[in-house]
MMTF fields as JSON, N, C-alpha, C and O atoms, coordinates in Angstrom:
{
  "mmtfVersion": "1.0.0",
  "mmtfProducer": "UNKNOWN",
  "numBonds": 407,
  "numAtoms": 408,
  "numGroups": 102,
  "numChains": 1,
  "numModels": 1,
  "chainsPerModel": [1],
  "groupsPerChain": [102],
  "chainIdList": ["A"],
  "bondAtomList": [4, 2, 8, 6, 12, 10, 16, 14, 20, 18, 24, 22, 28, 26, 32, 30, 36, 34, 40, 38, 44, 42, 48, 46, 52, 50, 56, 54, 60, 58, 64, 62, 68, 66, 72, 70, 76, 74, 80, 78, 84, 82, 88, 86, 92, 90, 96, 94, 100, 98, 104, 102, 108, 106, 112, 110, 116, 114, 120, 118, 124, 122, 128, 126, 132, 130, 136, 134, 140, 138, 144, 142, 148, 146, 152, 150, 156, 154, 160, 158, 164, 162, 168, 166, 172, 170, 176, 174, 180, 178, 184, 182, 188, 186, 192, 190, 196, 194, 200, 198, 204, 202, 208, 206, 212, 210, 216, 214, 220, 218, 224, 222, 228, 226, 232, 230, 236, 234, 240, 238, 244, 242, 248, 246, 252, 250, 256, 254, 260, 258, 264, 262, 268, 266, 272, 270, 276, 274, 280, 278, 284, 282, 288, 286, 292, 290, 296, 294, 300, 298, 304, 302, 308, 306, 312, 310, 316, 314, 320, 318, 324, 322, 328, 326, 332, 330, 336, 334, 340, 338, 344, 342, 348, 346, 352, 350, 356, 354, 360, 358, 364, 362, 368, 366, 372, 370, 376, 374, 380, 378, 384, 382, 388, 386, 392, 390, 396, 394, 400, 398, 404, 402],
  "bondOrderList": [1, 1, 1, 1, 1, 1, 1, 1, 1, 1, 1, 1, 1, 1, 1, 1, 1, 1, 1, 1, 1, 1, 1, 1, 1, 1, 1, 1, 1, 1, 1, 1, 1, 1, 1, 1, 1, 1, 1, 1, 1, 1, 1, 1, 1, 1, 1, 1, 1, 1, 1, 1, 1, 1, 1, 1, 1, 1, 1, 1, 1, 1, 1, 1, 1, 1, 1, 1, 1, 1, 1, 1, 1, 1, 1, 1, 1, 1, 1, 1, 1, 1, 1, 1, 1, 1, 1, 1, 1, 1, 1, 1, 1, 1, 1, 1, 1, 1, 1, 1, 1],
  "groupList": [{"groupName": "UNK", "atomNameList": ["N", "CA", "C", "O"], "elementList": ["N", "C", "C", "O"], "formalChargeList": [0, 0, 0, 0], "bondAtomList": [1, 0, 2, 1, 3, 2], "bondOrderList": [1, 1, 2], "singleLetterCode": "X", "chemCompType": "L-PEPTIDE LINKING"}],
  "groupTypeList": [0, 0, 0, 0, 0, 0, 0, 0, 0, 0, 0, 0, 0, 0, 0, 0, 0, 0, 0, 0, 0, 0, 0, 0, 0, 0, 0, 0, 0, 0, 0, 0, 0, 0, 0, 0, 0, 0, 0, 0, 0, 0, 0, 0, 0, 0, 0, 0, 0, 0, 0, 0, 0, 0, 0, 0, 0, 0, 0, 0, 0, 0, 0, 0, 0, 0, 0, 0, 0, 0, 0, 0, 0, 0, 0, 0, 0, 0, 0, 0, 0, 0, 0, 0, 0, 0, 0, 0, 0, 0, 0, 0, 0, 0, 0, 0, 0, 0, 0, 0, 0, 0],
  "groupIdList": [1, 2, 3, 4, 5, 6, 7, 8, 9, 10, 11, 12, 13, 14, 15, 16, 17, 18, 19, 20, 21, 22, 23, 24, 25, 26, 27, 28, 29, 30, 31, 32, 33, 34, 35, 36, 37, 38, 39, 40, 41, 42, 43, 44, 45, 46, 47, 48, 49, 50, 51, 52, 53, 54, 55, 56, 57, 58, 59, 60, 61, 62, 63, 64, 65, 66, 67, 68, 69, 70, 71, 72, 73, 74, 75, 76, 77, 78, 79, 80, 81, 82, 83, 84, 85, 86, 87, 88, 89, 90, 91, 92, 93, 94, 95, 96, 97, 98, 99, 100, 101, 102],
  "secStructList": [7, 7, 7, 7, 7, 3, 3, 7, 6, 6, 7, 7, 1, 7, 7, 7, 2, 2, 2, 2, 2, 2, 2, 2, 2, 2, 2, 6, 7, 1, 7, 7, 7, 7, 3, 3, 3, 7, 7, 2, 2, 2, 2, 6, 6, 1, 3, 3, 3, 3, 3, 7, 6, 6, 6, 7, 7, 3, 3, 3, 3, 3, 3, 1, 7, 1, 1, 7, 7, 7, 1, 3, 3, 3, 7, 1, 3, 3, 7, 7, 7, 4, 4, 4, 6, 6, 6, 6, 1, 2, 2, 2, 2, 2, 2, 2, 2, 2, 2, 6, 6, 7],
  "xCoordList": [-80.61, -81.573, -81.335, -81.009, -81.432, -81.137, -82.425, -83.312, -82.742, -83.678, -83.71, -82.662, -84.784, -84.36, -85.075, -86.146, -84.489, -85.171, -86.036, -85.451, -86.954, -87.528, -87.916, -88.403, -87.572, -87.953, -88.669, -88.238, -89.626, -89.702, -89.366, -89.169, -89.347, -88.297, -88.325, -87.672, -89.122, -89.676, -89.341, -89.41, -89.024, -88.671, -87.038, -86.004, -87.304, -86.005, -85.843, -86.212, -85.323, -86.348, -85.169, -84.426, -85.135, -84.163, -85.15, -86.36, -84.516, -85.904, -85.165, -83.985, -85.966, -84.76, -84.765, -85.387, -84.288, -84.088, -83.476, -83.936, -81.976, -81.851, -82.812, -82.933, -83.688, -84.859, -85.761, -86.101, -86.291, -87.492, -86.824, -87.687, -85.569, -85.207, -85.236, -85.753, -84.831, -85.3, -86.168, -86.339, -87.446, -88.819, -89.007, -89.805, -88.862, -88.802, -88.816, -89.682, -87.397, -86.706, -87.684, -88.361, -87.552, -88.695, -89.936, -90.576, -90.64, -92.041, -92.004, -92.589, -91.012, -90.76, -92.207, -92.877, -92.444, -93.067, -92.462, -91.493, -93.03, -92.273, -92.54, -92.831, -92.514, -92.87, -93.183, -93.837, -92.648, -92.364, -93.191, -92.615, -93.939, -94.32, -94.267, -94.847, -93.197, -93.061, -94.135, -94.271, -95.292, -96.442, -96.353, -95.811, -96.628, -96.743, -97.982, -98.464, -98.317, -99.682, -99.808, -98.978, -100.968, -101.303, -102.301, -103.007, -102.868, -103.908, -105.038, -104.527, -106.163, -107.257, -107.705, -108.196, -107.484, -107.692, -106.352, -106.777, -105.439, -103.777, -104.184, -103.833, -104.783, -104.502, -104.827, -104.152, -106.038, -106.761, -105.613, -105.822, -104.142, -103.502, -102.538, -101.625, -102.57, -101.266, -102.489, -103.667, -101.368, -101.498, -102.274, -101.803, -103.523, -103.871, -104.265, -105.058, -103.817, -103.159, -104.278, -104.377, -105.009, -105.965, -105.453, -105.155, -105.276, -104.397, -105.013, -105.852, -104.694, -105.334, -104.562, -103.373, -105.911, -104.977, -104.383, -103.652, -104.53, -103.775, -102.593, -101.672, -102.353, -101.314, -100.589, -99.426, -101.296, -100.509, -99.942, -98.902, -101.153, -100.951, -101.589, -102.611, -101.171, -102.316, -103.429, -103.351, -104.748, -105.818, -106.331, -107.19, -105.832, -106.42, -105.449, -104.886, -105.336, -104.557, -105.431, -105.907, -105.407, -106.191, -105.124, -104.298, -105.502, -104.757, -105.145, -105.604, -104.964, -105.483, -107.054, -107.339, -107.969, -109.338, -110.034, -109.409, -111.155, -111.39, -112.339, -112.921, -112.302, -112.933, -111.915, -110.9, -112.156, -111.4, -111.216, -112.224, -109.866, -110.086, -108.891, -108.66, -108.065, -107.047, -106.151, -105.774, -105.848, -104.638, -103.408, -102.42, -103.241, -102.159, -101.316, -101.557, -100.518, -100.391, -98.642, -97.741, -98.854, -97.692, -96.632, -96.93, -95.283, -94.679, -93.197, -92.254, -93.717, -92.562, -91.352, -90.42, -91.503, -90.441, -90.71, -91.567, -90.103, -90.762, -89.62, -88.983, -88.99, -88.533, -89.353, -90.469, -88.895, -89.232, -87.847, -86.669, -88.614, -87.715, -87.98, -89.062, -87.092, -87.187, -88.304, -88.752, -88.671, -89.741, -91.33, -92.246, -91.217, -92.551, -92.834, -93.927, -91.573, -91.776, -92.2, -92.73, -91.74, -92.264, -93.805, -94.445, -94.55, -95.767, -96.34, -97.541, -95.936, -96.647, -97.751, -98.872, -96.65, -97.832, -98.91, -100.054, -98.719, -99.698, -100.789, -101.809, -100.636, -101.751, -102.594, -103.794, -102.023, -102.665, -103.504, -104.383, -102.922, -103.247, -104.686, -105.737, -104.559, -105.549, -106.798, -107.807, -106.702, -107.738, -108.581, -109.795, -107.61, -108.213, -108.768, -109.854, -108.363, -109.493, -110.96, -111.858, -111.196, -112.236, -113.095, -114.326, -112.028, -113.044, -113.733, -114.831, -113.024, -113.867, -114.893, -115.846, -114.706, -115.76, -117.471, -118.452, -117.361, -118.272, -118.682, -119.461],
  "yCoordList": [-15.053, -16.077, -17.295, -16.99, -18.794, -19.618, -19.836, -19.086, -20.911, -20.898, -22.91, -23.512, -23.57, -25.126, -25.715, -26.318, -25.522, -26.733, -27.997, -29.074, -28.015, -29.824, -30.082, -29.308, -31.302, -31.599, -33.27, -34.169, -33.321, -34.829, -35.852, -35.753, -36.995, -37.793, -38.527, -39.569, -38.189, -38.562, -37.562, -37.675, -36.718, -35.174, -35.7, -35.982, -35.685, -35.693, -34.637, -34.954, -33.588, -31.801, -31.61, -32.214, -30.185, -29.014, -28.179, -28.123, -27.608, -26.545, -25.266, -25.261, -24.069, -22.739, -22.413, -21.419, -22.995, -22.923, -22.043, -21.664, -20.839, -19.89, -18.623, -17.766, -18.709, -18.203, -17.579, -16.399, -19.139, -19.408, -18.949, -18.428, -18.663, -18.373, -16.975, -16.357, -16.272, -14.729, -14.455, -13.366, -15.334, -14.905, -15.231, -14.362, -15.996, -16.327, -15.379, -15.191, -14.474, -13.687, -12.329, -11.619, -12.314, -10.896, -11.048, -9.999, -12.217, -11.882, -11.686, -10.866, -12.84, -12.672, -13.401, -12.777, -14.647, -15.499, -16.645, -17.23, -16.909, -18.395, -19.54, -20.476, -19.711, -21.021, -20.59, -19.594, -21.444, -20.88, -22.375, -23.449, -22.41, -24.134, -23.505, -22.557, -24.594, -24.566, -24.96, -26.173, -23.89, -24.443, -24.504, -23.524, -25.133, -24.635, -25.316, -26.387, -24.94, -24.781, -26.163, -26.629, -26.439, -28.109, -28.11, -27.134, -28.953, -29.018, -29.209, -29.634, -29.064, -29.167, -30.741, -31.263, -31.398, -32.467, -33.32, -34.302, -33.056, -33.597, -32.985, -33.608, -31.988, -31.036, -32.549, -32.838, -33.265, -34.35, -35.564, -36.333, -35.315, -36.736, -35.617, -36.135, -34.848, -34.415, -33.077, -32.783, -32.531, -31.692, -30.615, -30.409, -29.796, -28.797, -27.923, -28.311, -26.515, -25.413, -24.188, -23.719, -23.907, -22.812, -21.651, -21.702, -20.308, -19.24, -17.779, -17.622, -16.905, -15.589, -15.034, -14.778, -14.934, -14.331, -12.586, -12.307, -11.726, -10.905, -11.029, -10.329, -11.915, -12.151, -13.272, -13.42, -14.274, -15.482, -16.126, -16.781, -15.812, -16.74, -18.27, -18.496, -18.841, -20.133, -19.808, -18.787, -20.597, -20.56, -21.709, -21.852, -22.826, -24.435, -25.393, -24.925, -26.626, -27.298, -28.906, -29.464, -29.222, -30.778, -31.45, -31.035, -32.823, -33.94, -34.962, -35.925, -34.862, -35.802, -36.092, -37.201, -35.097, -35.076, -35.656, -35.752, -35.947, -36.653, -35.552, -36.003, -34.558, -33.172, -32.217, -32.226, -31.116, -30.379, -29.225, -28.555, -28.803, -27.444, -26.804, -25.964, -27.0, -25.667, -26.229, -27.399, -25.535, -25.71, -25.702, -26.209, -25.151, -25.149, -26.297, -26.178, -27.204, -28.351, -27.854, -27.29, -28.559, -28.719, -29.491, -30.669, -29.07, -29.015, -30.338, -30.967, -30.213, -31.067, -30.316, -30.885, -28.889, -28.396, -27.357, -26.57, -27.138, -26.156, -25.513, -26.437, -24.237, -23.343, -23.483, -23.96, -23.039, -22.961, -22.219, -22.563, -21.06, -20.751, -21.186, -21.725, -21.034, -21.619, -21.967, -22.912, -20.149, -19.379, -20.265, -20.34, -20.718, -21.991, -22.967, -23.493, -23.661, -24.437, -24.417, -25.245, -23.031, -22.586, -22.606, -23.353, -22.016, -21.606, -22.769, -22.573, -24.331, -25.116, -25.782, -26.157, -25.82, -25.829, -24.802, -25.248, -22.919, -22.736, -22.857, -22.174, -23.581, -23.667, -25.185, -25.238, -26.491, -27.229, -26.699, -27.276, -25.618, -25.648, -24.404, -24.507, -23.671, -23.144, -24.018, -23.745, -25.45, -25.984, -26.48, -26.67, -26.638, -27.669, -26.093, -26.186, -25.001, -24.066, -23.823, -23.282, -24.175, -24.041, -25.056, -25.055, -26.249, -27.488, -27.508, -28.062, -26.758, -27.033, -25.809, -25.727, -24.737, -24.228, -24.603, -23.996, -25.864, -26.888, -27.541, -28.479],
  "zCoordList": [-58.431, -58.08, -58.972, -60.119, -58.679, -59.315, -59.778, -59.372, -60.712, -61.835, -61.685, -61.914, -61.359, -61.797, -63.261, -63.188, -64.412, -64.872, -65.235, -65.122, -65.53, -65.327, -66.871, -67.695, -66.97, -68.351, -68.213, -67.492, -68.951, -68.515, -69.521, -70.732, -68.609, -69.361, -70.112, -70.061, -71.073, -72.462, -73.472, -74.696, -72.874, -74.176, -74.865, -74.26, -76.203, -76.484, -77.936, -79.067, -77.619, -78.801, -78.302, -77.529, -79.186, -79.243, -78.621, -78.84, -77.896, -77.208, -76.931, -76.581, -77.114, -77.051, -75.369, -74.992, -74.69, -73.352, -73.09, -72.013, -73.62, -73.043, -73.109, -72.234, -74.735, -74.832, -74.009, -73.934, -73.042, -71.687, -70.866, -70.159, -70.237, -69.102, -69.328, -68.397, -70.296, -70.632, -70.504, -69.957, -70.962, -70.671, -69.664, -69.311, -68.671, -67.47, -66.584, -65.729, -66.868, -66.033, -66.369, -65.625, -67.166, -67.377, -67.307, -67.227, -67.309, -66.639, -65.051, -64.343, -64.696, -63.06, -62.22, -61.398, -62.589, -62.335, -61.818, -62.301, -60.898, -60.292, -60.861, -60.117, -62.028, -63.153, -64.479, -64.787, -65.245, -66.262, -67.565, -67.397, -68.283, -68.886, -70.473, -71.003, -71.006, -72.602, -73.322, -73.481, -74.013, -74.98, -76.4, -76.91, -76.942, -78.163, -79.289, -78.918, -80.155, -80.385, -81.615, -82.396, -81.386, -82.101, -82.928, -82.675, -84.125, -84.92, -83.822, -82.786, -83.734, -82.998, -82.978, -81.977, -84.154, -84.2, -82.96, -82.353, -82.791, -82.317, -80.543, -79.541, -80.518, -79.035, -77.838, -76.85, -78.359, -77.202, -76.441, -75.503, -77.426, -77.06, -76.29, -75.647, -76.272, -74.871, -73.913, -74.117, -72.781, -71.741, -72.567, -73.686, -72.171, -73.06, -72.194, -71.336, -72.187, -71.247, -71.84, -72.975, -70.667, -70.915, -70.285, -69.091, -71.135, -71.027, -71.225, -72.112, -70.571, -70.34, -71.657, -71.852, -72.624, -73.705, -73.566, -74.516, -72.828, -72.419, -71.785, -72.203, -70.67, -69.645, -70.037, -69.664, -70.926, -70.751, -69.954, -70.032, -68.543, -67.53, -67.644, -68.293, -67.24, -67.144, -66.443, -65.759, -66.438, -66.151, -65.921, -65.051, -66.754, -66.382, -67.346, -68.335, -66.99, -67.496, -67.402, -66.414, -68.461, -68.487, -69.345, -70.158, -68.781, -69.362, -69.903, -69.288, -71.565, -72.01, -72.554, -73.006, -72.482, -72.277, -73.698, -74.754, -73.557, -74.572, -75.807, -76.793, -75.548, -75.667, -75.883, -75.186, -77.093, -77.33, -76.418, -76.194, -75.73, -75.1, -75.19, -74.321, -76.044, -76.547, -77.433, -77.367, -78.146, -79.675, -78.823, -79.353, -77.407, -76.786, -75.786, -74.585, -76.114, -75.254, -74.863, -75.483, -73.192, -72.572, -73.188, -73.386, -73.599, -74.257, -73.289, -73.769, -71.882, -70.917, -70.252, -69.683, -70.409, -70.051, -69.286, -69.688, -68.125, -67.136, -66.42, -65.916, -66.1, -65.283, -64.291, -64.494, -62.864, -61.622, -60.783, -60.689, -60.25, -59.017, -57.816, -57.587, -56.911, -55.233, -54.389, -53.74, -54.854, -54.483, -54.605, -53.786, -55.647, -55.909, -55.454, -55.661, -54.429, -53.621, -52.218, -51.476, -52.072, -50.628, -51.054, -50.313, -52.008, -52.021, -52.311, -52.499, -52.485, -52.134, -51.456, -51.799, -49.723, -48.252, -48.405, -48.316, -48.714, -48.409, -49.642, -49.546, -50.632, -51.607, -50.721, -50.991, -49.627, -49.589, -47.994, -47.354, -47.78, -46.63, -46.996, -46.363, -47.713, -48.823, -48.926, -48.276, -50.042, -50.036, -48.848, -48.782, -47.924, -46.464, -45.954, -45.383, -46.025, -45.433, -46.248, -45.603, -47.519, -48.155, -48.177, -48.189, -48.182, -47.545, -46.379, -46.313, -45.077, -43.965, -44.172, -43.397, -45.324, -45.54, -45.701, -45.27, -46.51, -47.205, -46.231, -46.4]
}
């Protein structure tokens, strides 16, 4: 299975990228986001990633908030398989069924 990359284009780090793709490959998740952990005071100026501390799945992701909500910020670097793009449509086609719920 191929694996894509994304980094954004402001990152300029050493990052252990064959590392993430190991963990990648062995959780066996279709996305993969580099965190790593910040002074509480520092967390408010980047991405801050709310995480199932058992699974270390994500759970919520805010940007930028002016309010503290995790030592953990998005780091710019993300694995993705194929597979995550297909599951796109049906996540929008998801919300538009809960909306016409409302």
């Amino acid at each position: 299975m191929s694996h894509i990359f994304l980094l954004n284009r402001d990152v300029c780090c050493s990052f252990p990228l064959p590392q993430m793709l190991d963990a990648h490959k062995n959780y066996g998740g279709k996305g993969t986001i580099l965190v790593t952990k910040v002074s509480t005071e520092s967390a408010n100026q980047f991405g801050e990633l709310g995480v199932d501390p058992v699974t270390n799945e994500l759970l919520h992701y805010t940007e930028k908030l002016e309010t503290f909500v995790s030592d953990l910020i998005n780091c710019g670097v993300y694995i993705f398989t194929p597979d995550l793009f297909k599951a796109i449509p049906d996540s929008f086609t998801q919300q538009k069924d809960r909306a016409n719920l409302r």
